[in-house]
N, C-alpha and C positions, 0 to 999 in steps of 0.2 A: 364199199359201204351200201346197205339198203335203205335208199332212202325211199320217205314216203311221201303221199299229197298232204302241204301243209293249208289249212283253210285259215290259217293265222298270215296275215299280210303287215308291212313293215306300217306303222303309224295307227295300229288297229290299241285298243287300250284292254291290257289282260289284267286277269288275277291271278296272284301265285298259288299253289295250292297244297301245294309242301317244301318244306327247309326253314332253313332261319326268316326267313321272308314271307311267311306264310300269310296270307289276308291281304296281303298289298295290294295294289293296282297301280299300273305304269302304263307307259308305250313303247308300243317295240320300236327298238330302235335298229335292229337288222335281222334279217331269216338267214339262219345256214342249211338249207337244204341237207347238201351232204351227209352232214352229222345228226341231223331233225333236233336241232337245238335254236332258240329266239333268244339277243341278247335284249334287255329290256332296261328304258333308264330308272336309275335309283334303285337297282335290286342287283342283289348276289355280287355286293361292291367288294374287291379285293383290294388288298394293298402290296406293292410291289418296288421292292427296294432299287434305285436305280442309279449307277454309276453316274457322272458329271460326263456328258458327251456335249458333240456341238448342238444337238437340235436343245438339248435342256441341261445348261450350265451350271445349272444350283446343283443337279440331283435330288436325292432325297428319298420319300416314299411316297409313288404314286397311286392314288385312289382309279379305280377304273372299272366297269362293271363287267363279268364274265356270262358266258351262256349257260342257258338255263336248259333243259330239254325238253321238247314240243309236250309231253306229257304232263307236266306239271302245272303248266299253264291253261287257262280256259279263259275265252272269249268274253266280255264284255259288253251285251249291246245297247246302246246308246239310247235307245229309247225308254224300254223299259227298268236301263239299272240294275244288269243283273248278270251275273255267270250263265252264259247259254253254251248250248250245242247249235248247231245250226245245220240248214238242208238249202241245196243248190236250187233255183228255181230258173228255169229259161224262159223270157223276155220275148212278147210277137217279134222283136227288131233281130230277134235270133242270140242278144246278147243274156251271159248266163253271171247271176247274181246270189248273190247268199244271205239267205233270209232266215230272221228268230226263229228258232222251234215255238216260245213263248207265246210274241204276240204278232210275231207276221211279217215284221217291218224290215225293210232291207236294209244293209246293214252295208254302209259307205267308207273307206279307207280315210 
């Protein structure tokens, strides 16, 4: 698989940007590199019919959210409220941080 650099980090808050989910905003709740997919809570919720095993006795149909693809999603930044892009900026202390395109502010996991 080709994967890519993801500047979407797990706890960062996205917006969807296409599918049935479109306009939402959540938090991601895990990166898969590998596949350049974020699953994110309360979007792209499936349902998935599941036999009576020992971990879950009832069975039933389980609610669970699936991965989205880095594409569709766009970053959120907290300051100014808004769907950004962003650009890397390096720190005197040498550490490198990712800051709004917008209005500047860096932009904290």
């Amino acid at each position: 698989m080709n994967s890519e650099k993801s500047h979407i980090r797990r706890d960062d808050k996205v917006k969807v940007l296409t599918g049935k989910d479109r306009g939402k905003i959540g938090k991601v709740l895990k990166v898969i590199r590998k596949e350049n997919r974020v699953v994110v809570e309360n979007i792209n919720k499936v349902k998935r019919h599941q036999k009576p095993n020992f971990k879950n006795t009832q069975g039933g149909i389980i609610e669970s959210e699936a991965p989205i693809h880095l594409s569709n999603v766009q970053l959120m930044c907290n300051h100014c409220l808004n769907p950004i892009r962003i650009k890397m900026k390096v720190l005197e202390d040498g550490k490198k941080v990712r800051v709004c395109r917008k209005c500047n502010e860096t932009i904290e996991a």
